[in-house]
DRENDO-132260 format. One line per field, with one value per residue (C-alpha): residue in one letter; x, y, z. Coordinates in nm, 3 decimals. Layout:
! residues N
r <- (A / ...)
xx <- (X / ...)
yy <- (Y / ...)
zz <- (Z / ...)
END
This chain:
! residues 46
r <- (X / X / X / X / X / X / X / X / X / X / X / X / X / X / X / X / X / X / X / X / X / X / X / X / X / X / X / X / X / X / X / X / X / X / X / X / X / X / X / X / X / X / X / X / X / X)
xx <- (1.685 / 1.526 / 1.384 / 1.639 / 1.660 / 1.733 / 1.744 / 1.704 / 1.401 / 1.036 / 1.182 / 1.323 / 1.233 / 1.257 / 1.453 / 1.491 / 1.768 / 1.615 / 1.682 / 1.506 / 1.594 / 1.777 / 1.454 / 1.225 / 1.472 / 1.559 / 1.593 / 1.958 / 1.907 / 1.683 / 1.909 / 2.055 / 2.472 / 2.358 / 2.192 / 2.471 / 2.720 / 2.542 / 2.544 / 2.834 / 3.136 / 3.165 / 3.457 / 3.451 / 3.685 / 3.760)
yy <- (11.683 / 11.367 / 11.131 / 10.907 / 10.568 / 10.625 / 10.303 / 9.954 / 9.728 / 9.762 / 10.004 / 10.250 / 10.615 / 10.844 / 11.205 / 11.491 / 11.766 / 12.131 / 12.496 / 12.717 / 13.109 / 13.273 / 13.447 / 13.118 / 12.967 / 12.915 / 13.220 / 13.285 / 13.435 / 13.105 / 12.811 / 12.451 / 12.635 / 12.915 / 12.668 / 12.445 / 12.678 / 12.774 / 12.413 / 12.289 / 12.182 / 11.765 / 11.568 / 11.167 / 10.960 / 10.608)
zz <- (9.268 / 9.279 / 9.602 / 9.717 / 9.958 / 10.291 / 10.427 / 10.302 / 10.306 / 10.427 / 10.708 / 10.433 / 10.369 / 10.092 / 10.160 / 9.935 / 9.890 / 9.823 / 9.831 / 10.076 / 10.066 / 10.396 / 10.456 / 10.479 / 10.698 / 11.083 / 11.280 / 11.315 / 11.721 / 11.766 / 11.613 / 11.763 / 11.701 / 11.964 / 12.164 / 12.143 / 12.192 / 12.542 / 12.674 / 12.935 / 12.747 / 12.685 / 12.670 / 12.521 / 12.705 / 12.524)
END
């Protein structure tokens, strides 16, 4: 896949969508959902 815009102007920055293979990636015991999942529980009021 190509480079696209991300952004507008002289601020903008180019990002790029592609595959990486299960084994290159994030270690599954070490990721931000089982982080997540261990911090206090938040509630938005409006």
């Amino acid at each position: 896949m190509p480079a696209f815009a991300v952004g507008e102007g002289e601020g903008a920055l180019l990002g790029a969508l592609f595959p990486v293979e299960a084994a290159n990636g994030p270690d599954p015991n070490n990721s931000y959902s089982k982080w997540l999942a261990g911090q206090p529980k938040r509630h938005v009021q409006e």
